[in-house]
N, C-alpha and C positions, 0 to 999 in steps of 0.2 A: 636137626633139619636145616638145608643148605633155603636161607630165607629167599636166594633168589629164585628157589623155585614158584613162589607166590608171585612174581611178576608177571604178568601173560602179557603181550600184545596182538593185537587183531588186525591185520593188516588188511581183512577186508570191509571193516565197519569201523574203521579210526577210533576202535578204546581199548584201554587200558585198563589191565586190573591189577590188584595187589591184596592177596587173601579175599576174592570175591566183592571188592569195593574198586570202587569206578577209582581211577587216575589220572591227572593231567598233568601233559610235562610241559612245563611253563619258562620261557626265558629268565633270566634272573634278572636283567633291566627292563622286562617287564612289570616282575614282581616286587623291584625294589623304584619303579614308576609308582606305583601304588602306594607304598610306603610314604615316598615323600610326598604326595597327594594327601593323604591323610596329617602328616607334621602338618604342613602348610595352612590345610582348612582350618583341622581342631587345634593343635598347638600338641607341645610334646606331652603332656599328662594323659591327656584325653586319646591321645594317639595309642600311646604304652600300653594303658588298661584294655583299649580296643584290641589290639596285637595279643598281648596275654590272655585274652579271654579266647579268640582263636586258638591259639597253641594248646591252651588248655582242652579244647574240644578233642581236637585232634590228636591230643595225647590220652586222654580218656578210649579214643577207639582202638587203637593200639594197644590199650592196654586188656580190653576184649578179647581181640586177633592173640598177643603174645599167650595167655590161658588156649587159644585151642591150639595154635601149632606147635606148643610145648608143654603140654598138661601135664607129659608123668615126668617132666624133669625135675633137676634139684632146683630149688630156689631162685641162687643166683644166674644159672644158666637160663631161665625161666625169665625172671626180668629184664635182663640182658636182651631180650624181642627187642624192647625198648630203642636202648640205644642203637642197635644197631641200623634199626628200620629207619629211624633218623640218619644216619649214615647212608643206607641204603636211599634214599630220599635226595640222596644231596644234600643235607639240610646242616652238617656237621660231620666234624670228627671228633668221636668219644670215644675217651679212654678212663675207666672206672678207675681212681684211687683209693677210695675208701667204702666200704660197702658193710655195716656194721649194724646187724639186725635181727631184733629178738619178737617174735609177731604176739606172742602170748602176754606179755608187758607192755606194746604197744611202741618198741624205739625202731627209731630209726636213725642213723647217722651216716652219710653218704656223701663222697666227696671227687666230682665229675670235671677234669677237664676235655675243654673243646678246643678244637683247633682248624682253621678253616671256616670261619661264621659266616653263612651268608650274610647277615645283618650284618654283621660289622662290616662286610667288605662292601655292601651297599651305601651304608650310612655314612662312610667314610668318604665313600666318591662324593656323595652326594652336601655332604654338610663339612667334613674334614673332621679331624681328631676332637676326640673328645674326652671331659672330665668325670663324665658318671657312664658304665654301663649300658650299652643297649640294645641286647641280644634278647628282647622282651617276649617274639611269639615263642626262641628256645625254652625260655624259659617256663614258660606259662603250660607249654608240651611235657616239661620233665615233671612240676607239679601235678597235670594232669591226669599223665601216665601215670605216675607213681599214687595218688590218693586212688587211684582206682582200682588200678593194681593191688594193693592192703585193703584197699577198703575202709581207709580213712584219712582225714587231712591231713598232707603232708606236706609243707613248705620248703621249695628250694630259694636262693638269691642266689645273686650271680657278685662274687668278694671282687674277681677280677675280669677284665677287660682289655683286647686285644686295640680294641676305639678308642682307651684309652692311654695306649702303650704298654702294655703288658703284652711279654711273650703269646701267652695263650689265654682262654678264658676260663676260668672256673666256677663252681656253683657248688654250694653247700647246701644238703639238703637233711630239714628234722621234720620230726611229728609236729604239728603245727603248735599243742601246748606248751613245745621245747622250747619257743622264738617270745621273749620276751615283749617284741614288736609284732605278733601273733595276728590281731586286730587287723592294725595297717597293711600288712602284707595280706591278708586275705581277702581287704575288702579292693584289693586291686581285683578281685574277679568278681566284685560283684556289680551291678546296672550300676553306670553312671546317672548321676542326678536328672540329668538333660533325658538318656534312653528313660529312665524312669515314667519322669513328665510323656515322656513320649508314650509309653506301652500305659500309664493312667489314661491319654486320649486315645489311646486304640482301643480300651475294655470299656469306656463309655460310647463310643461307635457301633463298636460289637456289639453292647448291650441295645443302642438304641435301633442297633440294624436284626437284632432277635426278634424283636415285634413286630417285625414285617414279616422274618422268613417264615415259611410253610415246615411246618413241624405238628410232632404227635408228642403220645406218652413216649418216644423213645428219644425224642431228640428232632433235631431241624434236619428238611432231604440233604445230603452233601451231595453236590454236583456244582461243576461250573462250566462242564461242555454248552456248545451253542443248543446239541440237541436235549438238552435235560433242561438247560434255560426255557426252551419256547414252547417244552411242555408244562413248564413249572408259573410262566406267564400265562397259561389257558388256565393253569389251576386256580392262581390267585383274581382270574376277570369271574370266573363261576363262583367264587367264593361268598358273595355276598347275596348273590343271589338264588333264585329255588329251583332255578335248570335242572333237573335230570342231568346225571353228567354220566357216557360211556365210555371207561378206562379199557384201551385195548393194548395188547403187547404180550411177548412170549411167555411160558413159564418163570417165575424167577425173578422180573423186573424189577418188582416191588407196586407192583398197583394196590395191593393193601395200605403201603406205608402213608401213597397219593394220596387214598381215600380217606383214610385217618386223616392227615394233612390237611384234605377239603374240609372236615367238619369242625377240625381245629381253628379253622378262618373264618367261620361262617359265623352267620347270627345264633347258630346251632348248638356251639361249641359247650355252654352248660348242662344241654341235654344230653340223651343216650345217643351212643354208636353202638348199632350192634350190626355183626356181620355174618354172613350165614355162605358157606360152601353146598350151591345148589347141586357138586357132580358126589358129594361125600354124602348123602341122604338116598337111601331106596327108592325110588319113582313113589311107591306107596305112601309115605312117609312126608313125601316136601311138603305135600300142601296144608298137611293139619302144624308143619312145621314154621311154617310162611303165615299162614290166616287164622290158625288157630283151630280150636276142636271144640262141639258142644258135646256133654257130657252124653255118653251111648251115640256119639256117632259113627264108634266103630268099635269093634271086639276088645276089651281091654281101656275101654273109655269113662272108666269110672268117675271122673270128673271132668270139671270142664278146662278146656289148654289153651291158654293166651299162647297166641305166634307170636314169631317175634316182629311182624309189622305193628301188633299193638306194644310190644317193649320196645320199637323204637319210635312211638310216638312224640312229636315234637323233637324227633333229632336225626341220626339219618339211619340210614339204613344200606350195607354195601350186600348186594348179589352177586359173589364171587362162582366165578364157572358158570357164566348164565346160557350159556350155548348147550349145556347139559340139561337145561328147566324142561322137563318130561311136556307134551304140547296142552294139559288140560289146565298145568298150573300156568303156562302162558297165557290162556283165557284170561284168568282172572285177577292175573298181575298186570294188565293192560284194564280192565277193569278197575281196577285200585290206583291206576297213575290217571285215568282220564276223569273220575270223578272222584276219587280222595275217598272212597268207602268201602268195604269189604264186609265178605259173608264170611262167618266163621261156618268149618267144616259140618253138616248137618243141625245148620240154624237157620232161622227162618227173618233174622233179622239186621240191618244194614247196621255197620257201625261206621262213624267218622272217623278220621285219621287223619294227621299230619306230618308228612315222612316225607325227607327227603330221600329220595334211591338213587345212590349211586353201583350201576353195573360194569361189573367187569368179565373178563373172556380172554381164553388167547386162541379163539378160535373163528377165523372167516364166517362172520355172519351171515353175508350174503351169499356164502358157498352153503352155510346150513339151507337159509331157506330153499334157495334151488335145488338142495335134498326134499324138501318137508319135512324137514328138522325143526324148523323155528317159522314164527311168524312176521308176515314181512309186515304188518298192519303194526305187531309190535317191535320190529326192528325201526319202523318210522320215527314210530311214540321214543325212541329211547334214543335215538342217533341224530337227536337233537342238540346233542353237545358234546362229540367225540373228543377225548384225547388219547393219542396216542402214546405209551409209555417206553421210550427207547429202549432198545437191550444195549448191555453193558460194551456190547462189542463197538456202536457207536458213539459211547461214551468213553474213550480211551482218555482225555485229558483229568475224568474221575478219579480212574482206578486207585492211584497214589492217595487222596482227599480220601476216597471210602476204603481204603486199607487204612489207612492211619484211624481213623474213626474209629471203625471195628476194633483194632488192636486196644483202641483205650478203651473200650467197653467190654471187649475180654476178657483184659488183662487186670481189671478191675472184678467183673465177675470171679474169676480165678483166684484171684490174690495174687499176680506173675506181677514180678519185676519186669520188665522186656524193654530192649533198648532198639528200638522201631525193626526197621527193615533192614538189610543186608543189599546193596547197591545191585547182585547178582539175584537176589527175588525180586527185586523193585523190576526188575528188566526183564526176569521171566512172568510175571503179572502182565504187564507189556503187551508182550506178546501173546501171551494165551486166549485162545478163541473165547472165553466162556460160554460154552453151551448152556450151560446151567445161570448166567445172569447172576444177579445181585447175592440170592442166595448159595450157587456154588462158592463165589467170595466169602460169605460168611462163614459157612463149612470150614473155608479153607484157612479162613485167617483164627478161627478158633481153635483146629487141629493145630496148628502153630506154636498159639498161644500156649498149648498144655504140653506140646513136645518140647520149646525149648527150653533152657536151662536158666535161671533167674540172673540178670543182669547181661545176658547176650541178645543179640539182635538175631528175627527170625530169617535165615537162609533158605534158599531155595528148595532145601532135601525137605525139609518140616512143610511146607507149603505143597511140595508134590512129590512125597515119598514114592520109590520104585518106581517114578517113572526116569524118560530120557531126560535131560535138557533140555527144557525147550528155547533155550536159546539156537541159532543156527553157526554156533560157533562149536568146535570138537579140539582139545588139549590134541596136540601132535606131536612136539617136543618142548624141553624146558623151557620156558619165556615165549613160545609162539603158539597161536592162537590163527586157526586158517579154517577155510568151512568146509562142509565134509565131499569127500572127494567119491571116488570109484569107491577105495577099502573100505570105505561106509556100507555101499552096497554090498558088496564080497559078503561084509559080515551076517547082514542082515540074509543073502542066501545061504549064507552057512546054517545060520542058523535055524531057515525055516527046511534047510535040508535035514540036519541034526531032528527036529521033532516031527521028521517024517509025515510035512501037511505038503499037500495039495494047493492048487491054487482056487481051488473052490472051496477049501476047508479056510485056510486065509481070508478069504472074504468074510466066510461066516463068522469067525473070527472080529474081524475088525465089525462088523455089523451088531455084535452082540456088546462090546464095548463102546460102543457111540453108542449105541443108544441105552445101554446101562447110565452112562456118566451124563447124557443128558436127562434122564430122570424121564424114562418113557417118551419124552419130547422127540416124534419119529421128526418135525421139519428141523427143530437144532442138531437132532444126528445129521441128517442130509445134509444140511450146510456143513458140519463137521467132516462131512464125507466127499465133499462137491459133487455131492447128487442134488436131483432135486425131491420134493417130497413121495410124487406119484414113484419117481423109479425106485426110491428107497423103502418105499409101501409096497411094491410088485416083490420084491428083492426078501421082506423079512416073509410077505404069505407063501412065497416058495421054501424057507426056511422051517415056518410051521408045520407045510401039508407033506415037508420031509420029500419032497422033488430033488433036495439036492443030498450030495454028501455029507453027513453030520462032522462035525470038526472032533 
C-alpha cells in the first residue's frame, strides 16, 4: 500500500488526516522555537527525556496504524510503516541497514541510518555543533514504534550524530535485556522526579476534589459543559437538604445516575435508595407496589407486601416515569409527601415514613395536566425544586470526558486492551445528534469496546457500523478531502431509484428509523427529523391507520 494514500486533506474544514488521525503541519521554526524554549527553561536533561517521551508516544501509534495498513504482509515490509511514516512526516530520512530478528527468542538487532534530522538542523541553528547526540523525540519514536510493534522493550541509541559531525545519524537498536545500560536508558521514559512530585499533588487534589463530586455506585457524573455544571450545582444546593427534588429531561440523560448522585450527598447516603419505574408496572399493580398490601387485599394476597415506600424509609426514594402514575396512585402519593404517612393497600391503619422522593419524567407536566393526565395540586407539591437534566446534544464539550470514561469501564468489564479513540470517531461523536442521550453513548461505546481488536484504538466503523460518515467530508481523490457535491445526490437517486420507492415510501422509511434509534422517543425522532413533535405525531398515525403507501 502506496502510505500516501493515508493522507487526506480538507480544504473545506482546515484538517488533516493520516490513517483516520487528525494532523498538523507545523513550521519547523516553529517547532524547533519550542525546542529551544524547553533547553532554556529545564536545562538539556530534563529537555531530552521530555522530547523522548513524545517520540515515544507517537511512535507507539504508528505502530498500531503500520498492523492495519499492512496486516497480511511479511514482517519486514510490515515494520517498515514505521520508518517510512517518519519520512512521510518530514521527520527524517531512513534508510534500514541492519534488520536481524527472531520474534520466538525474543532478539532484535537493528541498525538505522538517518539523514536529514530535523533536530539536528534545528539544534544546530539554534546552539551550533555539538559533542553528544541530539536527535532525542527520533529517537524516543523508533523505541516506541518498535516495543510496540513486538510487543516488548526494545531499546534504540542513537552511536552517531550529524550535530556532532558525522555524515549521517545512526541508531542501534536491541531487546532492551540486550543493553547492559538497560536500566538507564529506560528510565529515560519514565516521570521525571519534578513530573512525579507533580502528578503525587494532582492525585491528592483529585482525591480531595472526590469528596465533593456528586457520584453513585458507578462512579462520579463526568461533565464539564456550563449546561451539566448548573445542573449539577442545583444538585449539590438540594443535597443536604429534604426538598422534594424534580429531575426532568429526555429519555437517556441519565436522571437516574443525578438521583443516585443526590442521595449519595445527602444526610441519606447510609440508608436505602430504592427506585421504582412507575411506566414498567400495570396501572393494577403500582400502588400495592408503591404503598404496600395487606394480606387478602386482593386476589393472590396471601401475605402482607411492604412497598417500597416503606423499604425506602429513612432514605430516598426515585419515581422514575412519573407522568405515567395511573390518577388514583396520584391521590395518595401527594398524600404521603404532605403529611409523611401512608395506607397500605386494604389496611385500615396510617403508617409513618421518612422518604425522601425524588421524581423524574421526560414528559411535559403541565401538557399532562391540561390532558387530565396528572394533577396540578400534585405537580405544585413536587415542582418545588425542579432540575432540569441536559441532553447530551447540549453537552458537546462532554462527549470526549464520557467516551473516555465509558471506554475504561468497558474495557475493564471485558477484559479489552483498547488504546482510546481514533481522532476520526472522536470527530464523528462530535457531530452525532444523539437522540438516544447518555445511554445511546453507552451502547455505543460498549459495541466498540467488544468489536475492536486488543491493543487498537476504537474507529469510527465499530462505533457506527453500516452506517454513512457522519462526518460532512467524502474521500474524492488520493490525498483530497472536499464535501459532498451534486454526485452525492446523483447517488443517493440512484439509489432510491434501483429499490423502486416512492417518495412516500422514503419518508416512511426514514420515519421508522428515527424513531427506531431513538428508542420510541417520537420528540428526539422529530428533532432528528426537523420536525416538530405534533407533525411527526400526525405523520407516524397516518403510517399506522395504513393512509399511506407501505414501504
Amino acid at each position: 500500500m502506496d502510505l500516501r494514500q493515508l493522507i487526506q486533506f480538507s480544504a473545506a474544514d482546515g484538517r488533516i488526516w493520516m490513517g483516520g488521525r487528525r494532523m498538523v503541519l507545523l513550521h519547523l521554526s516553529a517547532l524547533g522555537s519550542l525546542r529551544r524554549e524547553l533547553l532554556l527553561s529545564f536545562g538539556r536533561e530534563q529537555s531530552r527525556r521530555v522530547l523522548m517521551r513524545a517520540g515515544h508516544a507517537s511512535g507507539r501509534r504508528d505502530a498500531v496504524l503500520a498492523r492495519q495498513v499492512r496486516g497480511e504482509a511479511a514482517l519486514l515490509e510490515m515494520f517498515l510503516v514505521g520508518p517510512q511514516l517518519h519520512m512521510l512526516q518530514g521527520a527524517v530520512q531512513v534508510t534500514p541497514e541492519r534488520f536481524d530478528v527472531d520474534i520466538e527468542r525474543g532478539h532484535f538487532d537493528g541498525v538505522f541510518r538517518w539523514d536529514h534530522s530535523w533536530e539536528v538542523e534545528t539544534h544546530i541553528r539554534d546552539f551550533g555543533p555539538q559533542t553528544e547526540p541530539v536527535c532525542w523525540m527520533l529517537l524516543g519514536y523508533a523505541s516506541g514504534y518498535t516495543s510496540e510493534f513486538f510487543g516488548r522493550p526494545i531499546l534504540f541509541k542513537e552511536t552517531e550524530c550529524s550535530a556532532c559531525g558525522a555524515p549521517s545519524c545512526r541508531i542501534v537498536g536491541k531487546a532492551a535485556a540486550a543493553w547492559p545500560e538497560a536500566e538507564a536508558m529506560a528510565g529515560d521514559y519514565e516521570p521525571d522526579s519534578m513530573l512525579i512530585r507533580l502528578e503525587d499533588l494532582q492525585s491528592q487534589i483529585e482525591s480531595l476534589r472526590s469528596t465533593l463530586e456528586a457520584s453513585d455506585d458507578l462512579g462520579p457524573l463526568v461533565g464539564k459543559s456550563n449546561a451539566f455544571d448548573s445542573a449539577l450545582a442545583l444538585l449539590r444546593k438540594a443535597a443536604a437538604t429534604q426538598v422534594t427534588v424534580l429531575l426532568t429531561g429526555e429519555t437517556g440523560v441519565g436522571k437516574e445516575r443525578f438521583a443516585r448522585a443526590l442521595h449519595a450527598m445527602s444526610p441519606r447516603k447510609d440508608k436505602p435508595f430504592v427506585a421504582i419505574n412507575c411506566a414498567a408496572l400495570p396501572a393494577e399493580l403500582i400502588e400495592s407496589e408503591l404503598f404496600g398490601a395487606e394480606k387478602g387485599a386482593y386476589t393472590g394476597a396471601s401475605a402482607p407486601r411492604v412497598g417500597r415506600f416503606e423499604r425506602a424509609d429513612g432514605g430516598t426514594l426515585m419515581l422514575d416515569e412519573l407522568g405515567e402514575l395511573p390518577l388514583s396512585a396520584q391521590a395518595k402519593l401527594l398524600r404521603v409527601l404532605q403529611l409523611g404517612e401512608l395506607d397500605r393497600l386494604g389496611g385500615t391503619q396510617s403508617r409513618k415514613i421518612n422518604v425522601r422522593v425524588v421524581a423524574a419524567t421526560n414528559v411535559d407536566l403541565e401538557v399532562a395536566v391540561a390532558s387530565g393526565r396528572f394533577r396540578r395540586d400534585l405537580l405544585y407539591r413536587l415542582n418545588v425544586y425542579p432540575i432540569r437534566v441536559p441532553p447530551l446534544r447540549e453537552r458537546s464539550d462532554d462527549i470526549e470526558p464520557l467516551a473516555m470514561h465509558l471506554l475504561q469501564r468497558f474495557a475493564a468489564l471485558h477484559s479489552k486492551q483498547v488504546a482510546g479513540f481514533s481522532d476520526r470517531a472522536l470527530d464523528a461523536m462530535r457531530r452525532h445528534a444523539w437522540p438516544g442521550n447518555v445511554r445511546e453513548l453507552e451502547n455505543l461505546i460498549e459495541r466498540g469496546v467488544i468489536l475492536v481488536s486488543d491493543g487498537e484504538p476504537i474507529d469510527v466503523d465499530a462505533l457506527f457500523p453500516g452506517l454513512p460518515d457522519t462526518g460532512a467530508l467524502t474521500v474524492t481523490a488520493v490525498g483530497t478531502l472536499e464535501p459532498p457535491s451534486v454526485a452525492a445526490s446523483d447517488s443517493l437517486f440512484d439509489e432510491v431509484s434501483r429499490r423502486g420507492l416512492t417518495l412516500d415510501a422514503m419518508e416512511q422509511l426514514l420515519i421508522k428509523e428515527a424513531v427506531a434509534r431513538s428508542g420510541g422517543n417520537l420528540a428526539a425522532a422529530a428533532r432528528a427529523l426537523g420536525l416538530t413533535r405534533p407533525q411527526l405525531s400526525y405523520r407516524v398515525q397516518r403510517l399506522r391507520s395504513g393512509d399511506v403507501p407501505q414501504p
